[in-house]
C-alpha positions in Angstrom: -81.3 54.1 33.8 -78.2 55.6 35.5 -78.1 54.0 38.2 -78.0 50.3 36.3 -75.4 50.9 34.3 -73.3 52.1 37.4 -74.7 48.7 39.5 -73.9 46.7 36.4 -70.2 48.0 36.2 -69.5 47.6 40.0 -70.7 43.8 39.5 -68.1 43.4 36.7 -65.1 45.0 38.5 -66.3 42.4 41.3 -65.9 39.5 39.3 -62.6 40.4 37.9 -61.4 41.4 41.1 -62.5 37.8 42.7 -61.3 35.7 39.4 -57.4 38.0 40.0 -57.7 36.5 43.0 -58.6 33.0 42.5 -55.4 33.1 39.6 -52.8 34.4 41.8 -53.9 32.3 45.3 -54.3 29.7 43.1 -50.9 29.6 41.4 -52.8 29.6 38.3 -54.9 26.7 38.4 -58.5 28.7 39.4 -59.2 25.4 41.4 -60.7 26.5 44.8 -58.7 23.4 46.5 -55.8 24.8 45.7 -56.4 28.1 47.2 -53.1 29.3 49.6 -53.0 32.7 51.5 -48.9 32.0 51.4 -49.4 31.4 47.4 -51.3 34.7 47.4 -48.5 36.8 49.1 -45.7 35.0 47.1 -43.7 38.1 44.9 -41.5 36.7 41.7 -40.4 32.8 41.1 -38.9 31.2 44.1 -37.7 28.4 42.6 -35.0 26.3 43.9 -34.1 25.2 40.1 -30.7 26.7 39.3 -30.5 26.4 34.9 -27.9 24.2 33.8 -25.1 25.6 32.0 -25.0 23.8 28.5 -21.0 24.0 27.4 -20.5 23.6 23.7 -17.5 23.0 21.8 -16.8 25.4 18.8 -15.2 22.8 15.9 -13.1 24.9 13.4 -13.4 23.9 9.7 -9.8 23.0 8.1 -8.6 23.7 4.2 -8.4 20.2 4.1 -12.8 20.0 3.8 -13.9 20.3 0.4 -17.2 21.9 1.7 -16.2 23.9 4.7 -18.0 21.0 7.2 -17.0 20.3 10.4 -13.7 18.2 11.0 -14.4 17.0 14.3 -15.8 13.8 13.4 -13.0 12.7 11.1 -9.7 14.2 13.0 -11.3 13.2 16.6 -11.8 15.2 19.8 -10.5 14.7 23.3 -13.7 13.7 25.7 -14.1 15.8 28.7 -13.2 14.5 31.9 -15.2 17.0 34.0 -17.3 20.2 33.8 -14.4 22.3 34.4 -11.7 20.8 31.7 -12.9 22.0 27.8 -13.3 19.7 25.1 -10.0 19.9 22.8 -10.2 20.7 19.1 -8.0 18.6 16.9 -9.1 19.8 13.6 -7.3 23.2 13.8 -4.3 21.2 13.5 -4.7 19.8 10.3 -4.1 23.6 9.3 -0.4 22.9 9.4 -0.2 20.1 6.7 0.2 19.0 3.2 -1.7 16.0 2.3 -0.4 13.3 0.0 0.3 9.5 -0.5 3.7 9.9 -1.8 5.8 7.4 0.5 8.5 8.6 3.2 11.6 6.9 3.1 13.3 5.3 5.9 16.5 3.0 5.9 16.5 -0.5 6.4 20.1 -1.4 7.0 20.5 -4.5 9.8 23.5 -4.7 12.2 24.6 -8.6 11.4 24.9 -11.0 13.9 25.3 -14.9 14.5 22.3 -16.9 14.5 23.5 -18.7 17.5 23.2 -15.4 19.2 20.5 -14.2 17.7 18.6 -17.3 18.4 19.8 -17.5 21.7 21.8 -21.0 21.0 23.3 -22.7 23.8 27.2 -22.2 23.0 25.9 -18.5 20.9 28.2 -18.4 17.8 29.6 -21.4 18.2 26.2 -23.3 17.6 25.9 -21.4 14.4 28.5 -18.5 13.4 26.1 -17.6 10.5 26.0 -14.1 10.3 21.8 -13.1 9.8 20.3 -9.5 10.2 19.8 -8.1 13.4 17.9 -4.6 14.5 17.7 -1.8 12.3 20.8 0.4 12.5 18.4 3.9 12.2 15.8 4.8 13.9 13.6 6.7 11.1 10.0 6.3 12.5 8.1 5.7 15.5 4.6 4.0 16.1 2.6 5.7 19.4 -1.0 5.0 20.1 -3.2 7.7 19.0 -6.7 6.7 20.6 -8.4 10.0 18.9 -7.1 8.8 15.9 -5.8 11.6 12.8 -6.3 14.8 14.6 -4.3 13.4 17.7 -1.7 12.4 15.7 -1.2 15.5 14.3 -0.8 17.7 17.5 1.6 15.4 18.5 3.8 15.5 15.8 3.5 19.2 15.4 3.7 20.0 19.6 6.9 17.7 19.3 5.6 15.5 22.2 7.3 12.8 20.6 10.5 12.4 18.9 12.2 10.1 16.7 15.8 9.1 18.0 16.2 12.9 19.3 15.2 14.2 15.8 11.8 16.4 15.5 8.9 15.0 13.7 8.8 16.6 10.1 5.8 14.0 8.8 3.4 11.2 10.1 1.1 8.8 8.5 -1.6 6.5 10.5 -0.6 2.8 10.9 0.1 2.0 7.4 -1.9 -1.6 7.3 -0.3 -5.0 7.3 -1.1 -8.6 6.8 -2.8 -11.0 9.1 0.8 -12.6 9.6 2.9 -9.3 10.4 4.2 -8.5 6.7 3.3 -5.0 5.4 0.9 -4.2 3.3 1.5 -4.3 -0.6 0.4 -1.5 -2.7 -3.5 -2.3 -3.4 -3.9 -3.8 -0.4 -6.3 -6.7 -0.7 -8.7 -8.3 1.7 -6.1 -9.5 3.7 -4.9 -6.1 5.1 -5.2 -5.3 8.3 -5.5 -1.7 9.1 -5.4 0.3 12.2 -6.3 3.6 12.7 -5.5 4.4 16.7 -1.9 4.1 15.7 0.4 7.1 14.0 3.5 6.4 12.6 5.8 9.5 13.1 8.6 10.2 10.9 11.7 12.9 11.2 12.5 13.1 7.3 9.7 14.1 4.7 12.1 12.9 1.9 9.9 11.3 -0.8 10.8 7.2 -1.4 14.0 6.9 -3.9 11.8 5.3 -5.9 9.0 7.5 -6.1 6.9 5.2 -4.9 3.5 5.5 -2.9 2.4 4.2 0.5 0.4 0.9 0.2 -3.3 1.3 -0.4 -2.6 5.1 -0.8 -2.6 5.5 2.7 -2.5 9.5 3.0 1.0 10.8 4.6 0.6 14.5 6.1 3.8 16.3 6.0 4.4 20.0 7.9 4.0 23.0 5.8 7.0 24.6 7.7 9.4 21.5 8.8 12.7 21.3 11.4 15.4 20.5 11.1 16.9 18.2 9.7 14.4 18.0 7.3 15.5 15.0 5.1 17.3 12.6 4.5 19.2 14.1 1.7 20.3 17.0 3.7 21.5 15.1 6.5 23.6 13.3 4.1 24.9 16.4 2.7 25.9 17.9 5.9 27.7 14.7 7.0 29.8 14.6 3.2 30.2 17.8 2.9 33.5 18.4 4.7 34.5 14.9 4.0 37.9 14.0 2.5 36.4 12.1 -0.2 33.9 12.8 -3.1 30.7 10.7 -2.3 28.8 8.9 -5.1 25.9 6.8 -4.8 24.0 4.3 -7.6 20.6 5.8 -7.0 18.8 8.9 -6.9 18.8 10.9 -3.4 21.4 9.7 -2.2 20.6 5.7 -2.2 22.0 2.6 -3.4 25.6 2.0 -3.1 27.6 4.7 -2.1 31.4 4.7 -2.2 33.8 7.3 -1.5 36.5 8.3 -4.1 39.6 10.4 -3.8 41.5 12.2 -6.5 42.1 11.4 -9.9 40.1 9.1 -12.0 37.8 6.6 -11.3 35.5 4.5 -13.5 32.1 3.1 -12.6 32.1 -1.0 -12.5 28.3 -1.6 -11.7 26.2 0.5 -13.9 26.8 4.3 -13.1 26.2 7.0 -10.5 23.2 8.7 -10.3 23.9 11.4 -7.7 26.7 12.9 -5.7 28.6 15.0 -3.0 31.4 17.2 -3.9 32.8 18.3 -0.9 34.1 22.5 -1.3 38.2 21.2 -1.8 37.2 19.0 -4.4 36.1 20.1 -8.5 34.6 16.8 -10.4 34.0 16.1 -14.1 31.3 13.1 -14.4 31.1 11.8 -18.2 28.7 9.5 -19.3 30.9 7.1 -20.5 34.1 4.9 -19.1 37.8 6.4 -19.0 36.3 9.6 -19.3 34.3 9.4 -22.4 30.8 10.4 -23.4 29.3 13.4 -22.3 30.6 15.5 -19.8 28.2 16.7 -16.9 28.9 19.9 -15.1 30.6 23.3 -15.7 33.9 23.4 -17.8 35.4 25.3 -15.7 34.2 24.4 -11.9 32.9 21.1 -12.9 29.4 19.3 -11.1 28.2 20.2 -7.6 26.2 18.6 -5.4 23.6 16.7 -7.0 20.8 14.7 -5.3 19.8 14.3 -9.0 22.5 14.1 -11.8 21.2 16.0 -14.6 22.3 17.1 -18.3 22.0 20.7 -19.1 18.4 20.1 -20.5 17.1 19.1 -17.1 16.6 15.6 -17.8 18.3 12.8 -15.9 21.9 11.3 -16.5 24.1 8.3 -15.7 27.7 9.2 -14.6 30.0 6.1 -15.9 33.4 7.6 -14.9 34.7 10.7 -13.2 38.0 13.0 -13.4 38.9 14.2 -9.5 40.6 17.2 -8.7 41.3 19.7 -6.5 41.1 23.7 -5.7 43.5 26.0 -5.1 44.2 30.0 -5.5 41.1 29.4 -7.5 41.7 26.9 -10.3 41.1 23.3 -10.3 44.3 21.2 -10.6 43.7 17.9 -12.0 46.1 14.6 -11.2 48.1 12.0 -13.4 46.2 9.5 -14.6 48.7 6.3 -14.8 49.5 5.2 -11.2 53.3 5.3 -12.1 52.6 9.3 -12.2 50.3 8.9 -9.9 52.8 7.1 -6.9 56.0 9.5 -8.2 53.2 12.7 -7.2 52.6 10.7 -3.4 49.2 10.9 -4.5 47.0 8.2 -2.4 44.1 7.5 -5.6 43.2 4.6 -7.7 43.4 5.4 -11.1 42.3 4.4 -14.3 44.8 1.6 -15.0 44.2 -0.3 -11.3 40.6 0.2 -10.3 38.7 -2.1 -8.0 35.0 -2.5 -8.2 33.2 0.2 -6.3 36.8 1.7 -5.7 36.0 0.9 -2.1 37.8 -0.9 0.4 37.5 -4.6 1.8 37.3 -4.3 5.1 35.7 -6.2 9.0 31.9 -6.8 9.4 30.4 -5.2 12.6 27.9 -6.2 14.9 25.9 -3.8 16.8 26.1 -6.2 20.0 28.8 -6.6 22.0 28.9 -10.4 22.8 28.3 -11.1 18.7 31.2 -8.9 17.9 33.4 -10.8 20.3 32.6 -13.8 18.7 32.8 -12.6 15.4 36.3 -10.8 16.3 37.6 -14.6 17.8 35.7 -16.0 14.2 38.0 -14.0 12.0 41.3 -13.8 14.0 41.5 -17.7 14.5 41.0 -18.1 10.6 44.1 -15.0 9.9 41.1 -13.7 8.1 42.1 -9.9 8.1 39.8 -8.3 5.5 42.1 -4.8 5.5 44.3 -4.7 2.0 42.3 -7.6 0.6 41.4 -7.2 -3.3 37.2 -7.2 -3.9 38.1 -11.1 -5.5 39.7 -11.9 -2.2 36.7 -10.0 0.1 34.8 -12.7 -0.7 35.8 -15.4 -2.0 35.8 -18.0 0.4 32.8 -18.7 3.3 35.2 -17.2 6.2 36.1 -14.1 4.3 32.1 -13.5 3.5 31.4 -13.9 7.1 34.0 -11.5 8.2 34.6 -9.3 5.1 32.8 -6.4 3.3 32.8 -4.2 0.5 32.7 -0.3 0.9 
């Protein structure tokens, strides 16, 4: 009985001996066709296959996601270009902004020129010497293409690969949308605006619109948490007044509207009021809220109003400046000037005053053209008519069609 349970195991070591076999000569497939003596001596896998390396790109999230998604889609991504060059994250730079549709303001002022120049008339002014806009006499924003739309956009404005008439970019909006014949878009928008999203508008200033207005169809602006300078518009108004030798006042908020420069003594308002102003440091000013000093007064007794980009009463809330009492400082105390210009002439003191006041208490004085050939023409214009603009009265600025084509207001 021994000796068949020992024959019966030596059978079954047999078999599993011979069916190893079979598997490994075999590579596995236990066909006898495919039975290899080099398959049956091969140690490990020999494959030529190399594994592919599988490169991801790693998408931060951005404060800006209400659920902590990824950004990628939205902001954009750079493609890659080959296996070696990694795919570049936009989204971290959103990071740097504040979001809002709060409007950024840029100046519109023309240079004026001649139609027959501008039109390129045979004969240029002498076609047609009527003076039209020209190009814009600042240079507050740029448009750049931003193929990778949002998340470009916002690299370049905060890596400063792009400036804006040699200022840094502070803000920067995507293509804020216009009509189908070039006109902007109004706020609401409409069927009829166009919008395009591969192209960033870049902006210097983050001052807010004068108005307070918003960008059409709420079009998001993203302005830098931590801006250069010059920041605004304001300020670079400031720093350009603020030495001056006249106090600057302007009819709007921020520094907008009409602004005219007055020098000491008194001055009164002739088109509605001031609503901010520059006091340069020799200067003390007393606003009041009515004409030939009158109404409220604005400001400390003693040192008078500073530098206001909004003139406020002492409550906080806004105020219209109708006239204003001019002096000026020395061994600290504010020294205040005649106020009839027969005191005011026997004191040498070079200030309108209350009893001879022109509108604006500006100056009348030559238009000019910011091109050469159109301010030669306007030049010959003027001269051959004796029209000479400097000492004129505002009446005599423009009163006739020569004097308004040669003549301004400041």
């Amino acid at each position: 009985m021994a000796e068949l349970l020992i024959l019966f195991l030596i059978l079954l070591c047999l078999v599993l001996i011979v069916s190893g076999i079979m598997y490994k000569c075999t590579d596995g497939t236990t066909n006898a066709s495919d039975f290899s003596f080099k398959t049956c001596f091969k140690i490990g896998d020999e494959t030529d296959d190399k594994p592919q390396e599988v490169k991801t790109a790693e998408v931060t999230t951005s404060p800006l996601l209400s659920d902590g998604f990824s950004m990628g889609g939205i902001v954009g991504s750079s493609s890659i270009g080959d296996e070696d060059e990694e795919e570049l994250d936009y989204a971290s730079y959103m990071d740097y902004y504040n979001t809002s549709s709060d409007g950024v303001r840029s100046r519109e002022d023309k240079f004026q020129i001649c139609r027959g120049i501008r039109d390129n008339l045979p004969g240029g002014c002498g076609s047609d010497n009527t003076m039209v806009d020209g190009d814009k006499k600042y240079t507050d924003f740029i448009d750049i293409d931003a193929k990778n739309g949002l998340g470009q956009c916002a690299k370049i404005c905060y890596d400063q690969d792009e400036t804006i008439d040699g200022k840094p970019c502070n803000a920067f909006m995507m293509s804020p949308g216009q009509n189908a014949d070039g006109s902007p878009c109004e706020p609401g928008g409409g069927t009829t605006c166009l919008h395009d999203d591969k192209t960033c508008r870049l902006y210097w200033s983050q001052s807010k619109k004068w108005d307070g207005s918003q960008e059409p169809n709420n079009k998001k602006v993203y302005r830098l948490k931590t801006p250069r300078a010059p920041i605004d518009h304001e300020g670079l108004i400031e720093r350009q007044n603020q030495t001056a030798s006249k106090v600057a006042t302007f009819s709007g908020k921020g520094y907008s509207g009409i602004d005219t420069g007055l020098g000491l003594g008194q001055h009164n308002n002739t088109f509605g009021g001031w609503r901010s102003i520059i006091v340069p440091e020799n200067f003390c000013v007393h606003g009041f809220t009515g004409k030939n000093l009158q109404g409220t007064r604005i400001g400390s007794p003693f040192s008078g109003m500073i530098t206001s980009r909004d003139i406020t009463y002492s409550s906080g809330s806004s105020a219209t400046i109708k006239s204003v009492d001019i002096g000026s400082w020395g061994d600290g105390e504010c020294t205040f000037h005649p106020r009839t210009k027969t005191d005011a002439d026997a004191d040498e003191i070079e200030s309108a005053t209350i009893d001879e006041l022109q509108p604006g208490n500006g100056s009348c004085v030559r238009k000019k053209s910011g091109y050469p050939q159109a301010q030669a023409a306007l030049t010959e214009l003027c001269d051959s008519n004796n029209i000479a603009c400097t000492d004129y009265t505002s009446d005599q600025c423009t009163e006739s069609d020569n004097a308004k084509q040669c003549c301004i207001w400041e």
